[in-house]
N, C-alpha and C positions, 0 to 999 in steps of 0.2 A: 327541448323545443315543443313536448306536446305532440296533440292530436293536430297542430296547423304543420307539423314535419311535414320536409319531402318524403320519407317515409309512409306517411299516411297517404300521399297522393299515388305512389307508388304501388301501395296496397290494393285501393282505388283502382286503378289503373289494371293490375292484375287479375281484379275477379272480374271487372267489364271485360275483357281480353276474354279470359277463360269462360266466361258464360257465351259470349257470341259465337268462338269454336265451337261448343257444347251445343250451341242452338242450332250452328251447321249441320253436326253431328247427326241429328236426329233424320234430315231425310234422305243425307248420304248415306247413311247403315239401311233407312229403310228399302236402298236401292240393292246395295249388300246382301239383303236376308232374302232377294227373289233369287240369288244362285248359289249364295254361301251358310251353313248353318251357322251358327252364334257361336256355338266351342271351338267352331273350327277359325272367326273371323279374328278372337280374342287373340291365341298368341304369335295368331298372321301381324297382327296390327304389330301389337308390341314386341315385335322382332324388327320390323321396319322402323318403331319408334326409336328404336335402342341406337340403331345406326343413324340415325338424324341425330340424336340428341350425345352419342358418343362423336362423332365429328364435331359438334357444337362446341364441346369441352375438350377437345385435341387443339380446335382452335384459340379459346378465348382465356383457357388455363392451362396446357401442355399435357403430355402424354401419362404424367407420374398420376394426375388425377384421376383415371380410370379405374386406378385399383382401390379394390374394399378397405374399407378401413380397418381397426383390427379387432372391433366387436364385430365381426361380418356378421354373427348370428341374429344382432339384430336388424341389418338387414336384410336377412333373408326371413324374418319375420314379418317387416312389412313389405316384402315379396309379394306372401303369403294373404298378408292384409290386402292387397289390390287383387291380386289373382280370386279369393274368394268376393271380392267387391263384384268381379266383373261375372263370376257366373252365378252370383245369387241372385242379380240384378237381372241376368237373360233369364235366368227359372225364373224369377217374377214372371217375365214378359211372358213365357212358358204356359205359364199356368195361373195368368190373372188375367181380366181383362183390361186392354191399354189404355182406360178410363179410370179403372180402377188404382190401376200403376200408380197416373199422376194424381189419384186424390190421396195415395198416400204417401207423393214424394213432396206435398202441397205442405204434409206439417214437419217438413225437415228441421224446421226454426226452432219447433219445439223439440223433439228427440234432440237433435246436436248441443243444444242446451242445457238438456241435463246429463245426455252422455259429457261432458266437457267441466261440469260441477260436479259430476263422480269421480271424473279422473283427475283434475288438476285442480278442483276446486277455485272454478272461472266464476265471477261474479257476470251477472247481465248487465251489457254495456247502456249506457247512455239513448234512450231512446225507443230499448229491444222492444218492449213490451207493445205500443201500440203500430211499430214498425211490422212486428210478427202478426196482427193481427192483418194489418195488411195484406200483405202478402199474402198472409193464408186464403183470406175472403178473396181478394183476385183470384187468385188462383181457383179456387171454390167455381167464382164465374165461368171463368172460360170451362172448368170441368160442365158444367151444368148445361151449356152450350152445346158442348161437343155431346153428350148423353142427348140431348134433345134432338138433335141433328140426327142422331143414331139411332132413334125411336128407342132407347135407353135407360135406365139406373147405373148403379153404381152393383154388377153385376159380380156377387164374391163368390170366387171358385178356389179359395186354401193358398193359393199363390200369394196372397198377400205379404206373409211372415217373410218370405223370401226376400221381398225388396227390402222392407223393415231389416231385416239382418243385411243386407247389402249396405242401406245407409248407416248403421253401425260401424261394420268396420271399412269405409272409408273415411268415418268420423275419426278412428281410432288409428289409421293409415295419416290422416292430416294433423292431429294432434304430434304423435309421436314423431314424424318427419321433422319435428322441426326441435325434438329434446332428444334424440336417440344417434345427431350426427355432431361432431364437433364444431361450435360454435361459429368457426370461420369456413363452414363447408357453404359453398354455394347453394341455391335452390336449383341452380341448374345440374350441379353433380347430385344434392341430393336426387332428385328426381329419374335422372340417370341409373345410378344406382339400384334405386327400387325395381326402374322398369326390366334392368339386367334379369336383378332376382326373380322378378314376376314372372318371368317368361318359363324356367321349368315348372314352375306352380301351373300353370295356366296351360301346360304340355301335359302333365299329368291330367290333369282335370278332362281336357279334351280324349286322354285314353280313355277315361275310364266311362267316358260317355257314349264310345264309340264301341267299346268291346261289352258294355250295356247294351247295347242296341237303341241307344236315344237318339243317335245320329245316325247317318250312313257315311258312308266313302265320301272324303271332301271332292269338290269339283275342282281338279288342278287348272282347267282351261276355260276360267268361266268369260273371258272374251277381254280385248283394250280398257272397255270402259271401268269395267269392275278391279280391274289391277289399279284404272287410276284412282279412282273413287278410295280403293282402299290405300295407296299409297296418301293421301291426303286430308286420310281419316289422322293415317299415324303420326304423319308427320308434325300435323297443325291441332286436330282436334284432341290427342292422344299426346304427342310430346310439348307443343311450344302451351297448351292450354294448362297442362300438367304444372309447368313451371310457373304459370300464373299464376294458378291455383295455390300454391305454395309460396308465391310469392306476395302472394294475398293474404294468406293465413300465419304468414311470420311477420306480415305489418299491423293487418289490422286484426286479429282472432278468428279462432274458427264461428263463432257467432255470426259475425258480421255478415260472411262467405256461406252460410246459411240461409240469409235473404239474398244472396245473388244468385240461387241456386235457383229459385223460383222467375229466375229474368232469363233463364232457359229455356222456354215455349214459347216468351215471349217472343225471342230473338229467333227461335225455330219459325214460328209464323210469318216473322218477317221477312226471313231468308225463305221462305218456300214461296212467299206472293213474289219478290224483286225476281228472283230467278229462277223459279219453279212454274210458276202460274198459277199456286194456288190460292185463292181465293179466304182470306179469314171468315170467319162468322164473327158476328155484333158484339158477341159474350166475350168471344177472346180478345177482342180489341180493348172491351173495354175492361175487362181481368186485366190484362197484361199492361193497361193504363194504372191499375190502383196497386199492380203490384211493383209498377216504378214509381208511384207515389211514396209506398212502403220503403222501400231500398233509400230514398232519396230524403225522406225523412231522420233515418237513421244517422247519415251520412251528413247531413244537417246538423243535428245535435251532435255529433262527435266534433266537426269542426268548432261550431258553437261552445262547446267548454276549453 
């Protein structure tokens, strides 16, 4: 049937899904990080995710589906793939500034593209080329906005490489999720799955941060709000985005999911005016205007052939 399959809308369907949790994301966690450290929030979340999304799959496929398959080792590699995803990404935030972050999460389109031509030798779909330019130059905008707002540049402090390896292997986390599980495995079990194995990864990681002395003592009683905030991190932004996400990347490629990455701040902006009260600036509106230009160009021409 082509790129006009329900499959394709499906795809569609998935990474919109997954970017607008994802755009939640951003000022729930930023409510998170006034009483929670980031090593400590990561294998809080996905421990709560794991129970949302193993009741998911107790429901909708039965109990036998819980267990690992019987390459387990390579899920517990892309475990490993997400647990390192999630504290390269907070050392970014660590040690860049959060300007900085999104100008260099702005050229995802490009790194996932050639990571994705290294490993599985993915040709660029239908459209990539002035799609990615899109995206990137919105993106570009609203950065230049927010630096201006901020009396600001594009201020490098070595945190950068951090994120850059964080977008790697969650590139290499979404490619292989979807060749490394038996062909009739769900995205819901997969993603189950990985999030099980993440969570010792993501336990480790937070020791050894905490017996560094990078963290201190987590705050077990940081008050109603923050329990819920983070229960709804995991559940929606963390488990049912995850399945999007994968549900999008085994429709339409990891390419595609590449420019939807960048309708992230979009969608963050807009969730922070409807039910935040904040206020966008000029740039972002109109960034996050050209980088759904971008996306929807794409998505255009793929239909179109």
């Amino acid at each position: 049937m082509g790129e006009r399959s329900p499959g394709a809308l499906q795809g569609m369907a998935g990474y919109l899904l997954a970017s607008v949790f994802w755009g939640w994301n951003i000022p729930l966690t930023s409510g998170l990080l006034t009483r929670l450290d980031p090593f400590w929030i990561a294998p809080c979340r996905y421990v709560l995710a794991a129970v949302v999304l193993g009741a998911w799959v107790v429901v909708s496929e039965g109990w036998s589906r819980l267990a690992t398959p019987g390459d387990w080792w390579r899920v517990a590699l892309l475990g490993l793939c997400v647990g390192c995803f999630l504290v390269l990404f907070n050392l970014g935030l660590l040690y860049s500034h959060p300007i900085t972050v999104a100008a260099v999460i702005a050229g995802s389109p490009v790194y996932v593209a050639g990571i994705a031509r290294v490993m599985i030798g993915a040709r660029l779909q239908k459209g990539f080329l002035p799609a990615c330019a899109l995206t990137v130059v919105g993106a570009g905008i609203a950065i230049y906005g927010r630096a201006r707002a901020n009396g600001g540049g594009l201020d490098l402090r070595g945190g950068e490489v951090f994120t850059l390896a964080s977008i790697f292997f969650w590139t290499v986390y979404s490619i292989l999720a979807q060749r490394w599980f038996p062909s009739g495995a769900s995205q819901l079990r997969r993603t189950y799955l990985t999030t099980i194995w993440a969570i010792p990864w993501l336990a480790g990681f937070w020791g050894i941060a905490r017996v560094s002395g990078l963290v201190g003592a987590p705050d077990l009683d940081p008050g109603f709000a923050i329990w819920r905030d983070l229960a709804i991190t995991a559940a929606f932004c963390t488990g049912v985005a995850t399945v999007a996400w994968n549900t999008g990347v085994a429709k339409l490629g990891i390419a595609a999911g590449a420019m939807w990455q960048n309708m992230v701040p979009v969608f963050a902006v807009i969730i922070s005016l409807l039910f935040y009260g904040v206020v966008p600036l000029a740039e972002q509106m109109v960034g996050g205007a050209v980088v759904l230009v971008g996306v929807g160009y794409m998505q255009f021409r793929r239909y179109r052939g």
